[in-house]
C-alpha positions as CSV (number, residue, x, y, z in Angstrom):
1,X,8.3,-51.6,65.6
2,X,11.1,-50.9,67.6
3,X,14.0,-49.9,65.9
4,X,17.7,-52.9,66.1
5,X,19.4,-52.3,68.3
6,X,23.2,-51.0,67.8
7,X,26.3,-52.2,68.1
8,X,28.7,-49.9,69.9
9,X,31.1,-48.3,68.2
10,X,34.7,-49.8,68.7
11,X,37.0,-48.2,70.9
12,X,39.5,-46.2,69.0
13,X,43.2,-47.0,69.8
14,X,44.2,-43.0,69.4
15,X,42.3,-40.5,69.2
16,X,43.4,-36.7,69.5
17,X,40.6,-33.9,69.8
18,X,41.2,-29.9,69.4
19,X,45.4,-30.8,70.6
20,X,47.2,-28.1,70.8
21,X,50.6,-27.8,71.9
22,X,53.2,-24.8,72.2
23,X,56.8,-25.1,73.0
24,X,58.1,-22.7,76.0
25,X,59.0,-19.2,74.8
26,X,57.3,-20.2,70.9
27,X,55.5,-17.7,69.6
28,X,52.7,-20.0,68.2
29,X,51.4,-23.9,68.2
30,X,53.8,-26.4,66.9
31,X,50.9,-28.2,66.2
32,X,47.2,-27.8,66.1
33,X,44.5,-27.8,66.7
34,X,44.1,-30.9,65.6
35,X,41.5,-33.8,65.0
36,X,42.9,-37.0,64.3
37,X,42.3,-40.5,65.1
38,X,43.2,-44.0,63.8
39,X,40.7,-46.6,64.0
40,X,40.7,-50.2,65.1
41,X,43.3,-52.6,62.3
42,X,44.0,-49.3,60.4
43,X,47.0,-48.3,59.1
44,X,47.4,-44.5,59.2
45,X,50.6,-42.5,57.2
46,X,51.0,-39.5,58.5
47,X,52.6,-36.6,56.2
48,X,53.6,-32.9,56.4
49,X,56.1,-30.9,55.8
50,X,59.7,-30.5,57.9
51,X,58.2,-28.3,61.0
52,X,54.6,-29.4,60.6
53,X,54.9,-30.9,64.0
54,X,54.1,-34.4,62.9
55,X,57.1,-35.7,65.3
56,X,55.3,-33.8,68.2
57,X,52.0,-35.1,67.5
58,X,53.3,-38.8,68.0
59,X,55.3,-37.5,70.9
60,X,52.2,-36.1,72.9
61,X,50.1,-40.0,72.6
62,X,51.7,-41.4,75.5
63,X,52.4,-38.4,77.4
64,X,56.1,-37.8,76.7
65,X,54.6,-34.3,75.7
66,X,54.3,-33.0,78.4
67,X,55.8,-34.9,80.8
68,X,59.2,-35.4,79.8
69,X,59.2,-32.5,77.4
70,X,57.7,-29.9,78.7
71,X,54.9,-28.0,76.9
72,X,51.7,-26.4,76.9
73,X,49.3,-29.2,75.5
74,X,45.2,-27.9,75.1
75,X,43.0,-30.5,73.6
76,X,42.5,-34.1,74.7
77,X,44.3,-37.5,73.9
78,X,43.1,-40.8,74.1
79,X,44.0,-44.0,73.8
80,X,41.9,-46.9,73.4
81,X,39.2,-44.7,75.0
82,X,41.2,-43.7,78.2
83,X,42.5,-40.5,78.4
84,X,46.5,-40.6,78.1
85,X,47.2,-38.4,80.8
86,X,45.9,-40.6,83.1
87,X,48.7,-42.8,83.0
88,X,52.6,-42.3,83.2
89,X,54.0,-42.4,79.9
90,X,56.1,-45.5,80.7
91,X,52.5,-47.0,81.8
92,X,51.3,-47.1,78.4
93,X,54.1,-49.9,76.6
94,X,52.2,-52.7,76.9
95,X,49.9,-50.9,75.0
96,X,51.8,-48.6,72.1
97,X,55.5,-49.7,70.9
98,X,56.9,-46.2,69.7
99,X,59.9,-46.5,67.2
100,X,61.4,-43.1,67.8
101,X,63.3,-41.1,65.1
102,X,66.2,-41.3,66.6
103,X,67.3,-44.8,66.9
104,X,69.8,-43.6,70.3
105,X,66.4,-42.4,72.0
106,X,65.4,-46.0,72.3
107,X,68.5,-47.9,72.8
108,X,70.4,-48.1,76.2
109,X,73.8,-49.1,74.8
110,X,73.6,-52.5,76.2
111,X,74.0,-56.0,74.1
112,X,71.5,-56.8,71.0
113,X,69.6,-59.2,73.1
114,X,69.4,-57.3,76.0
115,X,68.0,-54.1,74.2
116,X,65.5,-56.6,72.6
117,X,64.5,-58.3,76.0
118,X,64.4,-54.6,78.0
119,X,60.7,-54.0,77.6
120,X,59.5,-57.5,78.5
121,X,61.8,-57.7,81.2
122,X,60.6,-54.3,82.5
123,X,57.0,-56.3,82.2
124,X,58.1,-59.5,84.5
125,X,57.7,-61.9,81.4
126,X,58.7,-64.9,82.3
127,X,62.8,-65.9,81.2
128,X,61.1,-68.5,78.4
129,X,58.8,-66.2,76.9
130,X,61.0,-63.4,76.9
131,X,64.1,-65.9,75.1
132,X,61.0,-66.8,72.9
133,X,60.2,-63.4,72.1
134,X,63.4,-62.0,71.3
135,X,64.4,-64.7,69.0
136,X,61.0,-64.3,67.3
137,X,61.6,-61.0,66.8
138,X,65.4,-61.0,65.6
139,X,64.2,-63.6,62.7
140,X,61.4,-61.1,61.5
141,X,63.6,-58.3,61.5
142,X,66.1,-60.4,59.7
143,X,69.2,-59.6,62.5
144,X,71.6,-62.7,62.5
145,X,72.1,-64.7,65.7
146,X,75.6,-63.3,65.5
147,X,74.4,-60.1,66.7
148,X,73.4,-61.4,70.4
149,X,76.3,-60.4,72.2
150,X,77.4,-56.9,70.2
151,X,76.9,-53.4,71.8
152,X,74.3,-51.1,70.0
153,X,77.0,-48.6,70.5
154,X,79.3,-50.7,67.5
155,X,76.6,-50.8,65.3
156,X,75.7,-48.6,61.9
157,X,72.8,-45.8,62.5
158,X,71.1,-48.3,60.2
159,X,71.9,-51.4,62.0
160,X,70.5,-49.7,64.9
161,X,67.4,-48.8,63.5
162,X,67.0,-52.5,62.8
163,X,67.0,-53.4,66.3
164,X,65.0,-51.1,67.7
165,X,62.2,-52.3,65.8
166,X,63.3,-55.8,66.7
167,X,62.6,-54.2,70.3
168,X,59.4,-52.6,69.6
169,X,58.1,-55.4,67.6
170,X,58.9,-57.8,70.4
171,X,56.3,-55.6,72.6
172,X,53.6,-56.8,70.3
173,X,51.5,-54.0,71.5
174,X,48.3,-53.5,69.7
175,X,49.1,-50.1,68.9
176,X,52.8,-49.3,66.9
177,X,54.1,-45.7,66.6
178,X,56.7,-45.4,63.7
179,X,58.9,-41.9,63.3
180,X,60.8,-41.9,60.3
181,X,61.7,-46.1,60.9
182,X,63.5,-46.5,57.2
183,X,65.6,-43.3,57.3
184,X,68.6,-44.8,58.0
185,X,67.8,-48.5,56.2
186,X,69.2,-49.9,52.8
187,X,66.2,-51.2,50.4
188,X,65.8,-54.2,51.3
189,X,65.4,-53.6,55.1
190,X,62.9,-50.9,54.2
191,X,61.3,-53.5,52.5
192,X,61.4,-55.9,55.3
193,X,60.0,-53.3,57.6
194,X,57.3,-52.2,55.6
195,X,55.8,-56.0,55.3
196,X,56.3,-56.2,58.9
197,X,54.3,-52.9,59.9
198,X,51.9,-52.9,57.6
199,X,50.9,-56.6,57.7
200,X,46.9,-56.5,57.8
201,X,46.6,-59.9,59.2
202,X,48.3,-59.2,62.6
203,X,45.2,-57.2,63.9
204,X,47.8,-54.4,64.6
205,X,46.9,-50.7,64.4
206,X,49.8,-48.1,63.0
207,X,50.5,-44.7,62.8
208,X,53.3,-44.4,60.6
209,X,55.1,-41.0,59.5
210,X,57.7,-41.9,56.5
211,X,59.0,-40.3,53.6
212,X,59.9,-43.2,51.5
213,X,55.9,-43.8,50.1
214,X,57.1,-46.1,47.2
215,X,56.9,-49.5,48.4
216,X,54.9,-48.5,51.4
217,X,52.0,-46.5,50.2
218,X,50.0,-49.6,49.0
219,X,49.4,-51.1,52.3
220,X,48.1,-47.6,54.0
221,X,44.3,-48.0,54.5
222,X,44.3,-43.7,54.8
223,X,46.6,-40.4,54.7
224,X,46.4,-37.7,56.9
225,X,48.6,-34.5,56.2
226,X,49.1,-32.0,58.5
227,X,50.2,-28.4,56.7
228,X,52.6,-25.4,57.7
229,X,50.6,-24.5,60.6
230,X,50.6,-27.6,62.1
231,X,46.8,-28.1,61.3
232,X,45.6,-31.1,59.0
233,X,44.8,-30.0,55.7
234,X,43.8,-33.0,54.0
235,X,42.7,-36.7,55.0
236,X,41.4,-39.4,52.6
237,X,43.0,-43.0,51.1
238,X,46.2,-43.0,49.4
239,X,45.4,-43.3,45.9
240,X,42.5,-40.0,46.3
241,X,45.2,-37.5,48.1
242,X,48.1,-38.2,45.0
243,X,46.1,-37.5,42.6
244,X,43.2,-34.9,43.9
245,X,45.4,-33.2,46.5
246,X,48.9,-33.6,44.5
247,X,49.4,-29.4,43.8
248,X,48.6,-29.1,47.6
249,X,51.7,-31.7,48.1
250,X,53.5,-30.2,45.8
251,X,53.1,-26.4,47.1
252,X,53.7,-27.7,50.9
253,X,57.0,-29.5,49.8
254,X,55.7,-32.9,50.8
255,X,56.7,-36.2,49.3
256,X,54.6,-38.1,46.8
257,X,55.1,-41.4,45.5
258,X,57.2,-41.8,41.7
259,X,53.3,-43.5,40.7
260,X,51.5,-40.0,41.4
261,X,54.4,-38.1,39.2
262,X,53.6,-40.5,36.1
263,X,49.9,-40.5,36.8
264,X,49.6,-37.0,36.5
265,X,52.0,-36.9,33.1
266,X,49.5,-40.1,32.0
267,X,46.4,-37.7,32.8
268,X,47.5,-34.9,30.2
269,X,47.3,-37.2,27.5
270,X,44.0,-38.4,28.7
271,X,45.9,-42.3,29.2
272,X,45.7,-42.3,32.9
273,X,44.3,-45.6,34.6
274,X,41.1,-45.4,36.1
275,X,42.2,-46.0,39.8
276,X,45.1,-43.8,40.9
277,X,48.5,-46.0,40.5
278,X,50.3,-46.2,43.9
279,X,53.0,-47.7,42.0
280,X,54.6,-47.5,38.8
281,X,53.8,-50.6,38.1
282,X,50.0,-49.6,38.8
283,X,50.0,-46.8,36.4
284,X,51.6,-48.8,33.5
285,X,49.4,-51.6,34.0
286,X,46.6,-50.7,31.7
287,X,48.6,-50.1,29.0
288,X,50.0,-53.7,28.6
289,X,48.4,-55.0,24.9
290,X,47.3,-51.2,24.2
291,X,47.3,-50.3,20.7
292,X,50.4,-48.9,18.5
293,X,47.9,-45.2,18.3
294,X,47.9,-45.9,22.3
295,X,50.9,-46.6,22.9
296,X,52.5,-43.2,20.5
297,X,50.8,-41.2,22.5
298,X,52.0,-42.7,26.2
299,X,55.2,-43.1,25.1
300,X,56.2,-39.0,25.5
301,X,54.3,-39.4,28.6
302,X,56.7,-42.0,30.2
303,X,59.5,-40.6,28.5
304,X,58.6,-37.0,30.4
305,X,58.6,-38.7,33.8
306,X,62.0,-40.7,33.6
307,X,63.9,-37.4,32.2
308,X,62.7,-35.9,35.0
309,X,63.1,-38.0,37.4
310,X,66.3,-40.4,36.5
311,X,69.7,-39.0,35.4
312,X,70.1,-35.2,35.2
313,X,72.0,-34.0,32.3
314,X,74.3,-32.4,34.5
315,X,77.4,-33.5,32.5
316,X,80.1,-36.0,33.3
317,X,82.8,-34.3,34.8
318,X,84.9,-37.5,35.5
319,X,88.2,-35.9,33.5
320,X,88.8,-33.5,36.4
321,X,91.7,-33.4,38.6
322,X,91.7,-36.1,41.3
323,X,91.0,-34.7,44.6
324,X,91.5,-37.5,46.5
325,X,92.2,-41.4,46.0
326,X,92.7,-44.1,48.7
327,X,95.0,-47.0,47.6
328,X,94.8,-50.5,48.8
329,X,93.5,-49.0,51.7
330,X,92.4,-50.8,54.5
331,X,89.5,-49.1,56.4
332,X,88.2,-49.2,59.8
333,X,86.0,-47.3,61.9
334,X,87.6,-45.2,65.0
335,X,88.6,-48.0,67.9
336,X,87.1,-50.5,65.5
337,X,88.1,-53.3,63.7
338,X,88.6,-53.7,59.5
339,X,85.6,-53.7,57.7
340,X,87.0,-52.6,54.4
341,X,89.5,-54.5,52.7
342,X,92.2,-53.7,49.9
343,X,90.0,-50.6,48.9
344,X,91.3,-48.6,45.7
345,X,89.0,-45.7,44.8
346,X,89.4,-41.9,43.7
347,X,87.2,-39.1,43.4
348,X,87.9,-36.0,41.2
349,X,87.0,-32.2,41.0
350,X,83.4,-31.6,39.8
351,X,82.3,-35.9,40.3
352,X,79.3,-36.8,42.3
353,X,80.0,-40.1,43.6
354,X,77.6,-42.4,45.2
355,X,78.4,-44.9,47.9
356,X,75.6,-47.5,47.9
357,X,75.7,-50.5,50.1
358,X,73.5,-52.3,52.7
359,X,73.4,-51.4,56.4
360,X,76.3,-52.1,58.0
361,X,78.5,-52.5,54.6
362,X,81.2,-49.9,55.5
363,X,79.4,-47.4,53.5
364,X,79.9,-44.2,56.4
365,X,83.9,-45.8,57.1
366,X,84.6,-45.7,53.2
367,X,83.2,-41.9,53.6
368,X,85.4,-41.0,56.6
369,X,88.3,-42.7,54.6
370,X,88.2,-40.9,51.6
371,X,87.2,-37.6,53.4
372,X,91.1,-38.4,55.5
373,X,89.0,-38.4,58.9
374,X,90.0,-42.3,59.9
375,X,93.6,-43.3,60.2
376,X,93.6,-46.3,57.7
377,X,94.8,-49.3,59.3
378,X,96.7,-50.3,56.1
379,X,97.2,-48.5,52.7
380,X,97.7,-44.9,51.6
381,X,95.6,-41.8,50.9
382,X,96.3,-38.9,49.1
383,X,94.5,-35.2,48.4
384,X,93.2,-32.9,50.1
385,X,91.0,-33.6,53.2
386,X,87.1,-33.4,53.4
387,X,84.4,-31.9,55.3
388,X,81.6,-34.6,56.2
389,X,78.2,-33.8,56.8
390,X,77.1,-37.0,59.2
391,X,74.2,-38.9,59.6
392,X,73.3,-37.4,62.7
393,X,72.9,-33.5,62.1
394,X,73.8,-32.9,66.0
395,X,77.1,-34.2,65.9
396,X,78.2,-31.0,63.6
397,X,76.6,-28.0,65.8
398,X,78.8,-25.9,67.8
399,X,77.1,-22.7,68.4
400,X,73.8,-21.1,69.9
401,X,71.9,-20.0,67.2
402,X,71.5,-21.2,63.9
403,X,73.0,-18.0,62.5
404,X,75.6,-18.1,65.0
405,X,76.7,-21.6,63.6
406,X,76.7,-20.7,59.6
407,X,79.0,-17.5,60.7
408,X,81.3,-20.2,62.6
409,X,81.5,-22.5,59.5
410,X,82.5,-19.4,57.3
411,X,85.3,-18.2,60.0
412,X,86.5,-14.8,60.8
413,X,87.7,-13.3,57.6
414,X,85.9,-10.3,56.2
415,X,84.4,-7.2,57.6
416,X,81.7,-7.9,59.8
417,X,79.2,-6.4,57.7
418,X,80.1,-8.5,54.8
419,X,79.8,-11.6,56.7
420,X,76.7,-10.8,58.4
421,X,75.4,-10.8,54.5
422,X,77.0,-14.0,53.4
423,X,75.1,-15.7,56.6
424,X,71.5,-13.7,55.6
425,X,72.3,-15.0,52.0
426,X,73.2,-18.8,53.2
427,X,70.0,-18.9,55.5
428,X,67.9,-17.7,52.7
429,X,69.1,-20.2,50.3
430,X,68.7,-23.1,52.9
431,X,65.1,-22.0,53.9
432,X,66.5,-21.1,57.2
433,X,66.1,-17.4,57.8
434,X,63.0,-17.8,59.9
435,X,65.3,-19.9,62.6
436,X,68.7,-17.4,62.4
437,X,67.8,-17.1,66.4
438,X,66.2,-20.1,67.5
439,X,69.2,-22.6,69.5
440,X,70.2,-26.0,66.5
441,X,68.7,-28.1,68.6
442,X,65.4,-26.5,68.6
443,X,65.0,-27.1,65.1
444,X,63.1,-30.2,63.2
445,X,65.0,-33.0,62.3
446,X,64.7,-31.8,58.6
447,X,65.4,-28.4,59.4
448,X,68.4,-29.8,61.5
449,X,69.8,-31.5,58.4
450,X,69.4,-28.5,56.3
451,X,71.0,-26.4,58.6
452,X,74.3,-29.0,58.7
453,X,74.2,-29.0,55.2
454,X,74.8,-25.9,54.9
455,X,77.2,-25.2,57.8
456,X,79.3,-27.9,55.5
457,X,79.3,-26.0,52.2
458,X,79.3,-22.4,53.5
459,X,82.0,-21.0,52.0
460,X,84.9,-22.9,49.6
461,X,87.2,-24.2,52.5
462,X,86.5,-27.9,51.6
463,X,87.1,-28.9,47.9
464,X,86.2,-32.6,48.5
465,X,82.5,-33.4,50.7
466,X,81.2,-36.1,51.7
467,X,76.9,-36.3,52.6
468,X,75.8,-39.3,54.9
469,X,72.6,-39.7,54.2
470,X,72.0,-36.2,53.3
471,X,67.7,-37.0,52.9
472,X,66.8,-38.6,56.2
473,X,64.5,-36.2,57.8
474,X,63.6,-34.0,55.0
475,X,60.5,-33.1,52.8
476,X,60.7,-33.2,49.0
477,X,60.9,-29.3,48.7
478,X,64.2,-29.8,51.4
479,X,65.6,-32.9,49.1
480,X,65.3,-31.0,46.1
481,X,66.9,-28.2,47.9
482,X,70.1,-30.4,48.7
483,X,70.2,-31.4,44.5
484,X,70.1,-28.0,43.9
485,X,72.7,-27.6,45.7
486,X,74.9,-30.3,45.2
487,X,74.5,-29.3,41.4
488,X,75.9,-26.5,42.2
489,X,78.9,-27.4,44.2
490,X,79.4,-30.2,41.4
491,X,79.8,-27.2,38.9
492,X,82.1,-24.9,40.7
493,X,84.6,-28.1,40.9
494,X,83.9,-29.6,44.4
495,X,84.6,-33.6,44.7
496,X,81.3,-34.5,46.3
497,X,80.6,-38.4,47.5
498,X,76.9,-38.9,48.7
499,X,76.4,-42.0,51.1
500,X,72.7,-42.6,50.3
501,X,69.9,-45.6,50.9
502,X,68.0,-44.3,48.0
503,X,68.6,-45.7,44.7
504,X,66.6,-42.9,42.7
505,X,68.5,-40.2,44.3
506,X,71.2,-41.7,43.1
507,X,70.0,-42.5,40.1
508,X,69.3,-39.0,39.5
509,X,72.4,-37.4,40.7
510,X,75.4,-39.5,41.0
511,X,77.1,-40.3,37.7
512,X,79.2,-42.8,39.0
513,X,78.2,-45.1,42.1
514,X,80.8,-47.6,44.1
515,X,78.5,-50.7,46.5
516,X,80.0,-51.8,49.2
517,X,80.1,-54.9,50.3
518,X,81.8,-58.2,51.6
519,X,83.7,-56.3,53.2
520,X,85.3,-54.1,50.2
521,X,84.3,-52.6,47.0
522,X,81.9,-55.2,45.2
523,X,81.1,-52.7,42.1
524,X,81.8,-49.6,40.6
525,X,80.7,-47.9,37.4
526,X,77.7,-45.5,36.2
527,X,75.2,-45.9,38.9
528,X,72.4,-45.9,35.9
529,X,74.7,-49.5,35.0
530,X,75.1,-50.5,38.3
531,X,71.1,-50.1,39.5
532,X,69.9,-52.0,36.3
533,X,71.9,-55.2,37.5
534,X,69.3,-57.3,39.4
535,X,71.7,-60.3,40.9
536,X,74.8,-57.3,41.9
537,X,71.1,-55.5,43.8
538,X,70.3,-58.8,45.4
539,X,74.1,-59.3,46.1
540,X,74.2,-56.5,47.5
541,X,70.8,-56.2,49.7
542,X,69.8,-53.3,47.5
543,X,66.5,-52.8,45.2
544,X,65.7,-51.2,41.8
545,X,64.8,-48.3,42.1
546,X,61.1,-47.0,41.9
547,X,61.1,-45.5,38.5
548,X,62.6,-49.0,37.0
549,X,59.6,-50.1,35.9
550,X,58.7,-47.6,33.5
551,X,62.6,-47.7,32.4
552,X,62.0,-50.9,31.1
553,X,58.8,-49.7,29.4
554,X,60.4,-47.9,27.7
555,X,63.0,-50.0,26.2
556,X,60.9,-52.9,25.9
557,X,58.2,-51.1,23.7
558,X,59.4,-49.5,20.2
559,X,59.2,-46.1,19.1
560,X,56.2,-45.9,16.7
């Protein structure tokens, strides 16, 4: 008999075979070779550590790489079975919407609406489907009709992170790019953006690289991780890589999600659930009803996991000298109108501070405030003044090499030998001594933040710092880095204040937390107090943070 025919196999929206690709003058790949494709509907996360070329990859699927930057590529890249060289990058939009890493990459500086409409005006739409379109997509993003007529150029790095997703959702291109889309966004927006990207139902097919997994990791259909050497290492669904391929993660310095850190304290008592937990919720699940004998032998389990990963015992340090205290201070960013009110806040020697709020709260102007960097349009401020690490990385660099900008931050005192040894030592410490002569703007965007971070603290000329978003861009072995750290600095007496979207960093490292919002201070006290308040989160347009749920576990179920 002859044999049914088959159906062909659907065409795959990207598809990357043996891609290579060198940078001028590197001595090796930044990536590859590498095999890697995402199927029709599927939602693809994308992980490696800071350097494992993962923002390259992306970069080379349209043809930005080489085309606008150039490269050696090797290798072949398709998209939806057409080879992507064989258009113009710009060619390919009605095809992939690409959500850059950097927000600025994207916008144009014009008005909300217009960066929203750019695309589809760039596609002759006509003027009612494009209105159509970029109201559509403003409401799904959650930006308010207010918006319309401000300048990207006024808005928060979060806020414009917002709406360049607004524009690349309005493309509705069957294939959506994502670099790093919630680095910059409070909870909630994350949130928001996660639903959106990962809805199943839309047909739509995403590559996705992110760092923030919890909240995310449920909706990936499969997890592709590309090692040191920019080749991949491992690829499989979620729940199999966390727990199978977790001391692989863990020895490359790449996140995993707070479920995969209780699952694996679950498994050495032998209570772990039977599917591997992509939340915490998932792994405490099973044990709901258990048994008192059950539940004395999880209980160390849990217990284990929240030491480790909620407050740090690193003291409270709050009786130190005040370094610096803004009274009745009205606050404003430069050229900008008041978006802080009547603000009354100090910090003191030895406190890590956390300022919490949603995008667009005042969170980065409170910083600048109480580092003495904005003139305060009303009010006083007293201390000493701050050094401020920003949210963008290449706003700090000043030199040519990475060494050359560490011996900048640590000035000319000293014999030359002695400073040349101070800088070895800082590199060293910040994972940076491979880069001493590659230019700051060569680097990764997680080896660019390292490399600000520790411009910032080099030496002791600032008592009082102040981190913006100190994480975006980096790996879990470069996060744990900058607690190390700031643990450090805390102990030798600095005043540090940590601007931060991610409520169990700050759970685990700022005693004391202020939210902004409503345009001044809506909270202060322990940040453990604070994040355990559900209406002041919602309030506030923050979340709970990951490890909550076994938190409450904890306290709900007795000690036997």
């Amino acid at each position: 008999m002859p044999s049914e025919p088959r159906a062909p196999e659907p065409i795959r929206p990207a598809h990357w075979q043996q891609l290579s690709i060198r940078y001028p003058f590197a001595d090796r790949p930044a990536v590859g070779p590498v095999d890697l494709s995402v199927e029709p509907g599927e939602r693809v996360l994308l992980l490696g550590p800071s350097g494992s070329g993962k923002s390259t990859l992306l970069l080379s699927l349209t043809g930005l790489i080489p085309h606008s930057i150039p490269a050696v590529v090797e290798g072949s890249v398709r998209l939806f079975g057409v080879p992507a060289d064989a258009r113009k990058p710009s060619a390919w939009a009605t095809t992939v919407a690409q959500f850059f890493q950097d927000a600025d990459q994207t916008l144009c500086g014009m008005r909300v609406e217009d960066e929203i409409a750019f695309a589809l005006e760039n596609r002759a739409l006509p003027e009612d489907v494009i209105l159509r379109k970029v109201a559509e997509a403003m409401r799904r993003v959650g930006l308010p009709e207010a918006w319309r007529r401000r300048r990207t150029t006024t808005l928060s790095g979060g806020e414009k992170q917002l709406v360049a997703l607004a524009a690349a959702l309005a493309q509705e291109a069957p294939l959506f790019v994502a670099d790093e889309p919630t680095a910059h966004l409070a909870p909630e927006a994350a949130g928001r953006l996660h639903r959106l990207l990962m809805n199943a139902g839309e047909g739509r097919s995403v590559l996705i690289v992110d760092h923030r997994l919890d909240g995310l990791i449920a909706a990936v259909d499969r997890v592709a991780v590309l090692g040191r050497d920019g080749t991949i290492v491992a690829a499989g669904p979620p729940g199999a890589i966390f727990r199978k391929k977790r001391d692989l993660l863990d020895r490359l310095g790449i996140w995993r999600p707070l479920a995969s850190f209780l699952d694996a304290e679950l498994e050495k008592v032998g209570l772990a659930p039977a599917d591997p937990p992509l939340s915490v919720d998932d792994a405490l699940r099973h044990l709901a009803g258990a048994p008192p004998e059950v539940v004395r032998k999880a209980r160390p389990a849990i217990a284990a996991f929240v030491a480790a990963h909620a407050a740090r015992p690193h003291g409270d340090r709050a009786g130190g000298a005040t370094v610096a205290r803004l009274e009745a201070a009205d606050c404003a960013p430069f050229l900008g109108p008041t978006v802080l009110h009547d603000v009354t806040l100090d910090i003191r020697a030895g406190e890590i501070l956390g300022i919490l709020g949603a995008n667009g709260a005042g969170k980065s102007t409170l910083g600048a405030s109480l580092a003495g960097l904005l003139k305060l349009k009303r009010g006083r401020r007293e201390g000493a003044p701050g050094g401020i690490a920003f949210q963008k990385p290449e706003h700090q660099f000043v030199a040519g090499t990475v060494q050359e900008e560490i011996a900048t931050s640590l000035g000319g005192s000293g014999a030359r030998a002695d400073q040349a040894r101070q800088v070895e030592g800082i590199l060293a410490a910040w994972d940076l001594a491979g880069f001493r002569d590659r230019h700051p703007f060569e680097l990764s965007q997680g080896q660019k933040r390292r490399l600000a971070l520790a411009a910032l603290t080099a030496g002791d000329r600032w008592p009082l710092l102040i981190l913006d978003e100190p994480l975006a861009g980096l790996d879990a072995h470069g996060a744990a880095m900058v607690a190390q750290h700031v643990e450090a600095l805390s102990r030798s007496g600095r005043a540090i204040a940590i601007v931060t979207h991610d409520m169990d960093f700050a759970l685990s490292l700022c005693t004391r937390s202020v939210i902004v919002g409503d345009g001044g201070i809506i909270a202060e006290g322990p940040t453990a107090q604070l994040l355990s308040q559900p209406s002041l989160l919602k309030r506030a347009g923050l979340a709970e943070p990951a490890i909550a749920p076994a938190m409450c576990w904890l306290d709900r179920v007795p000690a036997c």
